[in-house]
C-alpha positions as CSV (number, residue, x, y, z in Angstrom):
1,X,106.9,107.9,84.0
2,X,105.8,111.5,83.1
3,X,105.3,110.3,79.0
4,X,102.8,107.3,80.5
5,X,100.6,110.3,81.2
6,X,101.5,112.8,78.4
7,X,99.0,111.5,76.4
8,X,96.3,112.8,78.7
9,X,97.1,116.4,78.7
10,X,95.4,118.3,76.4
11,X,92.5,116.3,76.3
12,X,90.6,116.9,79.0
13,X,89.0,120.4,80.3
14,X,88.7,121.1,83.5
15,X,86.0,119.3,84.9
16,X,82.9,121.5,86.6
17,X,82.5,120.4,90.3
18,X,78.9,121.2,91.0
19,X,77.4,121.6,95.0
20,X,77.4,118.3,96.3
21,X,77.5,116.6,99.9
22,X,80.9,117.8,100.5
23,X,79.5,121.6,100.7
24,X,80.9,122.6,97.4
25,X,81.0,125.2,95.1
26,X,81.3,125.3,91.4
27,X,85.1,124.8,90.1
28,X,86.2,128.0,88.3
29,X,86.6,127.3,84.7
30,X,89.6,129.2,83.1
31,X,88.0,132.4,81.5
32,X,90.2,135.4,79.7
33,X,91.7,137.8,81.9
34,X,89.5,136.8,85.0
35,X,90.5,136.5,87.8
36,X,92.3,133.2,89.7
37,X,89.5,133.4,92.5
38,X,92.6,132.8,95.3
39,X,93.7,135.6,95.5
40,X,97.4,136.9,94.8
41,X,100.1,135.5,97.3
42,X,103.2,137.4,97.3
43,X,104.0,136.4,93.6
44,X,101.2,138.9,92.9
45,X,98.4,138.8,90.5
46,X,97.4,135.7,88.5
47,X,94.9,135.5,85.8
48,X,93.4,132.8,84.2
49,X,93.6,132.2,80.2
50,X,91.3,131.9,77.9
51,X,91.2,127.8,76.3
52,X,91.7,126.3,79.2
53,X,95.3,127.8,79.5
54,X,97.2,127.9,82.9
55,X,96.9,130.5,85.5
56,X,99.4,132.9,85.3
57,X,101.4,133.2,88.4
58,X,104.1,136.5,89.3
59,X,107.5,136.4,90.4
60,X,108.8,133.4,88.3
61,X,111.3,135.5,86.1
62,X,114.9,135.2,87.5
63,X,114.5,131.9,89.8
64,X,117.3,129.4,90.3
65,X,117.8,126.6,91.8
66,X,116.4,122.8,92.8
67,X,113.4,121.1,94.1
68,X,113.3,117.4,95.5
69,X,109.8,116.0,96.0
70,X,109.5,112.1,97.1
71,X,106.2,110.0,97.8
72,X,103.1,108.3,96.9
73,X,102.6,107.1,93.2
74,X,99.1,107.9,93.4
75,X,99.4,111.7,93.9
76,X,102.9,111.5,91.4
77,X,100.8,112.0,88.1
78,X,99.7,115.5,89.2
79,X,102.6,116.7,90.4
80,X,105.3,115.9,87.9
81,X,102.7,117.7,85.2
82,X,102.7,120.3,87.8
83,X,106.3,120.5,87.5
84,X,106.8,119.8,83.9
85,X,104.9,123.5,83.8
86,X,106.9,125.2,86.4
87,X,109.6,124.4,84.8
88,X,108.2,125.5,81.6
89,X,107.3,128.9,83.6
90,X,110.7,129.4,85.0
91,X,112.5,128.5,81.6
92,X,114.0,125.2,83.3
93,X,116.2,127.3,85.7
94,X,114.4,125.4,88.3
95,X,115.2,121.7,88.4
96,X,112.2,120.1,89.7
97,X,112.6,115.8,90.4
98,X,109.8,113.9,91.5
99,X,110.3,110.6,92.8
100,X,107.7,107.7,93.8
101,X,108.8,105.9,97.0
102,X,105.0,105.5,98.4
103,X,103.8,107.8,100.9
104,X,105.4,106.0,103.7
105,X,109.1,105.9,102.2
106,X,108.3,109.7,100.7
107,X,107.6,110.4,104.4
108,X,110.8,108.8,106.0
109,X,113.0,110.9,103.8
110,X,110.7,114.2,104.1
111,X,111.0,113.6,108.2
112,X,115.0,113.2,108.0
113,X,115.0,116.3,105.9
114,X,116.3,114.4,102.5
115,X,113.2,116.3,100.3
116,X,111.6,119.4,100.1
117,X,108.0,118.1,99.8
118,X,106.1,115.5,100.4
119,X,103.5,113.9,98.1
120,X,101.2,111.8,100.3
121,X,97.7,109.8,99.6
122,X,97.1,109.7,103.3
123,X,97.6,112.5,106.2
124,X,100.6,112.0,107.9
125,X,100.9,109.2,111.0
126,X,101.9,110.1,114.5
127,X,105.1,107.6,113.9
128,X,105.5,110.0,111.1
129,X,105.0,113.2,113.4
130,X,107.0,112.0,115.7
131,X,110.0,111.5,113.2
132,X,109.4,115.0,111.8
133,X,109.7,116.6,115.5
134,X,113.0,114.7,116.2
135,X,114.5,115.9,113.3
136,X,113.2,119.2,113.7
137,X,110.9,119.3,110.4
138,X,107.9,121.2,110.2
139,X,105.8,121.2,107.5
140,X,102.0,122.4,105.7
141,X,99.7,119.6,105.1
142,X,97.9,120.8,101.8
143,X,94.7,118.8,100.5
144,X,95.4,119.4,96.6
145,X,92.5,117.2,94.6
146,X,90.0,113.8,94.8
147,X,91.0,110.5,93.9
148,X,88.6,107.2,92.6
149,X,90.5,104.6,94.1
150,X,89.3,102.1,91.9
151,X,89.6,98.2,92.0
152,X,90.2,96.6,88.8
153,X,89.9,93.2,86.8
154,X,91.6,91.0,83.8
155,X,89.2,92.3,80.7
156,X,88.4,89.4,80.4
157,X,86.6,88.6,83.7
158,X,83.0,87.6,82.7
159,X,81.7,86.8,85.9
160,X,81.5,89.7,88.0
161,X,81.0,93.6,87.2
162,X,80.0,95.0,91.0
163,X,81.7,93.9,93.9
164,X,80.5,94.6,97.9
165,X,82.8,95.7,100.6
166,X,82.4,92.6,102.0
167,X,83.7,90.8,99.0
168,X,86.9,93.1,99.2
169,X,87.2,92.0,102.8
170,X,86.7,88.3,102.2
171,X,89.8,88.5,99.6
172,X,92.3,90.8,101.6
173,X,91.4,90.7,105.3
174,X,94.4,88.8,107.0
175,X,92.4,85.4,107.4
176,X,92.2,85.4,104.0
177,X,96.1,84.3,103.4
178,X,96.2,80.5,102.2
179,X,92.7,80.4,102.3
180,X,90.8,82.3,100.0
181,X,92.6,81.2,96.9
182,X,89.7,80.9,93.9
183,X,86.9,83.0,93.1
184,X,84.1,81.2,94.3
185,X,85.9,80.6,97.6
186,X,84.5,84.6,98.3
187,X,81.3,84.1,96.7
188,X,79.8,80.2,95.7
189,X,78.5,81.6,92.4
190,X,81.9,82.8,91.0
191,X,83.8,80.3,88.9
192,X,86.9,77.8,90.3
193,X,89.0,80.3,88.8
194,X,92.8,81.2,90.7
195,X,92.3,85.1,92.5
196,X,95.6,86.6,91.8
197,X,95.4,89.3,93.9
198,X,97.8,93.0,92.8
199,X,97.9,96.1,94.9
200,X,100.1,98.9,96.3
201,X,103.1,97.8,98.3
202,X,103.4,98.2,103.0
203,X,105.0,102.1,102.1
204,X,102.1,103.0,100.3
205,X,99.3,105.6,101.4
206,X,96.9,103.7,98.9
207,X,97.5,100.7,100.8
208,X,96.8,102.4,104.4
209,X,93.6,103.8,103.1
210,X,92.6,100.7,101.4
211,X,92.9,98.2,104.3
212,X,91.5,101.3,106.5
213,X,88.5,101.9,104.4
214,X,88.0,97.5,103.4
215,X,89.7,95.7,106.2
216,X,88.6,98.5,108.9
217,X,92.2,99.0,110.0
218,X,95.3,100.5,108.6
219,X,98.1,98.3,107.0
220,X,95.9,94.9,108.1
221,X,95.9,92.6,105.0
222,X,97.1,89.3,103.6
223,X,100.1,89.2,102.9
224,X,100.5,86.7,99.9
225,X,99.8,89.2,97.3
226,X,101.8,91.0,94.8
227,X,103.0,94.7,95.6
228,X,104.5,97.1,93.9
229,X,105.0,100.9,94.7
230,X,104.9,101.2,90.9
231,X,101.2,101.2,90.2
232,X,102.0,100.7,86.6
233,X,103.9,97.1,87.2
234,X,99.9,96.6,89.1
235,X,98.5,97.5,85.6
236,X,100.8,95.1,84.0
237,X,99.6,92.4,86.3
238,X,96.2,92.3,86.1
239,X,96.7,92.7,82.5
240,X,98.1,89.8,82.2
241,X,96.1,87.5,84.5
242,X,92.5,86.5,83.8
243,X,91.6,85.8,87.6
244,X,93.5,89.1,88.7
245,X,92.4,91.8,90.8
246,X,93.7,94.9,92.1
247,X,93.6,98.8,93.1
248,X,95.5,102.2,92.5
249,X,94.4,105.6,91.7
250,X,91.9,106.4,89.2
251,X,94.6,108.2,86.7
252,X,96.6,104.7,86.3
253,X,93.2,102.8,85.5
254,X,91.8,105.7,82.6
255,X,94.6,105.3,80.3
256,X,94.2,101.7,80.6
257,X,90.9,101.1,80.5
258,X,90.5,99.6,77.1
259,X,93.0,96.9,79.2
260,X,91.2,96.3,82.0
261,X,88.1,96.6,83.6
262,X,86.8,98.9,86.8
263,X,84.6,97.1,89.0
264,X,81.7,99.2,90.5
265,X,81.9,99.4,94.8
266,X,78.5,98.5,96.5
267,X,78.3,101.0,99.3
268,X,77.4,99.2,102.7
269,X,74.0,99.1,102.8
270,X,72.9,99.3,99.5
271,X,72.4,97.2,96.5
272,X,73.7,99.3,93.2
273,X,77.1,99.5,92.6
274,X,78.7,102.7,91.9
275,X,81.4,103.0,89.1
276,X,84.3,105.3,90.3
277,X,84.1,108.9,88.2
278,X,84.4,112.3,88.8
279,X,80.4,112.6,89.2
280,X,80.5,110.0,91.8
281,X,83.4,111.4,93.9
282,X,81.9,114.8,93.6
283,X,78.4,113.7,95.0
284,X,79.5,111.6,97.6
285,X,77.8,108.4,96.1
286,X,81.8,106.4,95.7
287,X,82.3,105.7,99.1
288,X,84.1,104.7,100.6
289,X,87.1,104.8,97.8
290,X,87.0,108.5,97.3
291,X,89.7,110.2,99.1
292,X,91.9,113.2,99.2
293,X,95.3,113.7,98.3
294,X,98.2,115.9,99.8
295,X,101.4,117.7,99.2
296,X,103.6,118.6,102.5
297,X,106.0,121.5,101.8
298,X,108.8,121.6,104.4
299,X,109.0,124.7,106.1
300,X,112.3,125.8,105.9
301,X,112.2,125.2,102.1
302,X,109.5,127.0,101.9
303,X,111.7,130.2,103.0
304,X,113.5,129.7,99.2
305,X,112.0,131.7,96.8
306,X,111.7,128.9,94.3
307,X,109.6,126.1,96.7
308,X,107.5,129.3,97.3
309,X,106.7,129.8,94.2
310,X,106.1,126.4,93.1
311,X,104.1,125.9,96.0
312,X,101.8,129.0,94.7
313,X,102.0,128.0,91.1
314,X,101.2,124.0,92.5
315,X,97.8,125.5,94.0
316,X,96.7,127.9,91.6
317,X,96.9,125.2,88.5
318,X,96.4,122.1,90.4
319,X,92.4,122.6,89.1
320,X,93.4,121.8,85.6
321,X,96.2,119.5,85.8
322,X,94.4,117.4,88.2
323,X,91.4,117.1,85.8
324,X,93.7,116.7,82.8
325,X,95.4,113.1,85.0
326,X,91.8,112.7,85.5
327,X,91.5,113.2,89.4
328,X,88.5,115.2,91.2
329,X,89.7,119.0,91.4
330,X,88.8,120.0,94.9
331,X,85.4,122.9,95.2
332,X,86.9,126.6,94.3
333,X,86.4,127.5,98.7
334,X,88.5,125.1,99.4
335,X,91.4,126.1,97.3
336,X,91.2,129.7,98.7
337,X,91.6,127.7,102.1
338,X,94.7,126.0,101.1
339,X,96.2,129.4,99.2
340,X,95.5,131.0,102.7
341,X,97.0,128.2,104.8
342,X,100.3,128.7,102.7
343,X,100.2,132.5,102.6
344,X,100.3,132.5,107.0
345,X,102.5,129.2,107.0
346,X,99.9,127.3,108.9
347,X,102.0,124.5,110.3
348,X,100.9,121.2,111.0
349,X,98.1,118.5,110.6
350,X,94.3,118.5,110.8
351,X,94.3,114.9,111.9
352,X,96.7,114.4,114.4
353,X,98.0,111.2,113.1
354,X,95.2,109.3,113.5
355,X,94.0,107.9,109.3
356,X,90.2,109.1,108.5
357,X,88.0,107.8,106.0
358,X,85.0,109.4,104.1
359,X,85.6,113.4,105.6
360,X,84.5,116.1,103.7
361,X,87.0,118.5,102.3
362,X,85.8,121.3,103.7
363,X,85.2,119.8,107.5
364,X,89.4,119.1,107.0
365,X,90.1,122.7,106.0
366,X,88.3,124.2,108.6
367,X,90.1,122.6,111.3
368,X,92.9,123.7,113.1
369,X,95.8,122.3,112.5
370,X,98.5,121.4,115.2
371,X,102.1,119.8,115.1
């Protein structure tokens, strides 16, 4: 899947995240021989290249060896061009595989020890949590970038361009199944036209944030739907089906865009829709779509020099990869946060299991986290 998004890289600059509701700072844009702004870890010094060139990070030279990383599809674009560049870095003497089993199937195999880190579009669960203490797995829960979750039609959809939250409810709320089967069965001025309705599949973080943030509770939908962990068989789908709709991450929809078309999200309580962008997860306006993403480094792996460092190198570059797959890069504070969380091995969770939606970054890195 890596060449879906090869296309991308190089063409996009790392985006500027002004101040904005979530108390941000500005991004730092790569400048010669400046600084990283996080700080040094115990790689040593990193510096930042001039034309938008990747932070340099210490201690690469000589490593061996193997990383396995499992999980959600959403957060699999950023790190597999994460890794393509460590690997680049290390002179492919690190084997880095990146597989994309959805959050929840990333998760059973990061709790029984099978991975070394987790990618994850959702915090972890307490069944989750309770699976990792079994098995004696402890881990770093690292916020790494913004995501538009973004619900998308066929192209050629005429007949609607902004949809309500209580439109996405109508279609996917469990009392929809066998029920809501046309259009104009959610709204009486949409045409007669079959709803085929695509989205992530039960393992997936996307879908426990959707139905969380639509439905208003975690893994509650209709069932008679098509799923697929593979967010690009959902692209195919909707594609191909006029009275299609469905969601994934923003990065799946950009390169397809000329295929398909985003719907903007009316916000409760008001009557604009808001298109999902970078501009509109950084001010707060896409709710309540816009969400964080994760990484969960194992512990104990993290006591081999190579996770280490790919864990450093993951933080200090994920700014301009994530921008480059066309996520939100998170403010420049809170990646000093999460460079400091790794550097004291601050294990556990800020949300003890419990699924949030619509918290600022900043208001999840300043809490403690506990096992």
């Amino acid at each position: 899947m890596r060449s879906y998004f090869q296309a991308l890289r190089g063409l996009a600059a790392l985006i500027l995240v002004f101040s904005c509701s979530y108390g941000c700072t500005p991004a730092p844009t790569p400048a010669a021989n400046s600084s990283s702004g996080t700080g040094s870890g115990s790689g040593g010094e990193s510096t930042a290249a001039k034309d938008g060139e990747l932070v340099k990070v210490a201690g690469l030279e000589g490593l061996t060896g193997k990383i396995e990383i499992d999980g959600s599809s959403t957060v699999y674009p950023v790190t597999e061009a994460v890794a393509e560049e460590f690997q680049k870095a290390t002179k492919q003497n690190v084997k880095v595989t990146v597989g994309i089993s959805g959050t929840g199937g990333g998760f059973k195999k990061f709790t029984r020890g099978e991975t070394d880190i987790s990618d994850a579009s959702r915090p972890i669960t307490k069944d989750e949590l309770t699976a990792a203490a079994a098995n004696k797995i402890e881990y770093l829960e690292l916020p790494i970038c913004f995501d538009a979750l973004t619900v998308v039609v066929n192209a050629k959809n005429t007949w609607v361009d902004s949809i309500t939250i209580d439109d996405l409810k109508k279609m996917w709320e469990p009392a929809a199944e066998g029920k809501v089967k046309k259009w104009n069965d959610v709204r009486a001025e949409w045409p007669a036209e079959d709803l085929a309705l695509y989205g992530p599949g039960t393992d997936s973080g996307t879908f426990d944030y959707f139905t969380q943030a639509i439905v208003g509770k975690e893994k509650s939908s209709r069932p008679d739907y098509t799923p697929s962990e593979d967010d690009n068989t959902l692209v195919q789908g909707v594609e191909g089906n006029k009275g299609a709709l469905g969601y994934f991450g923003y990065a799946y929809y950009e390169p397809n865009k000329a295929r398909l078309k985003a719907l903007k999200i009316i916000p409760p309580g008001k009557d604009k829709g808001v298109e999902p962008s970078a501009e509109t997860v950084i001010s707060g306006a896409y709710t309540p779509l816009s969400r964080p993403l994760f990484i969960y480094p194992n512990r104990k792996s993290l006591n081999r020099p190579e996770v280490q460092k790919f864990v450093e190198f993951y933080i200090k570059n994920v700014p301009a990869l994530a921008a480059e797959v066309k996520y939100v890069p998170l403010p420049a504070d809170a990646y000093v946060k999460v460079l400091s969380r790794l550097q004291k091995m601050e294990v556990g969770t800020a949300f003890g299991g419990t699924p949030e939606v619509g918290l600022a970054i900043n208001a999840i890195l300043d809490r403690p986290v506990a096992k």
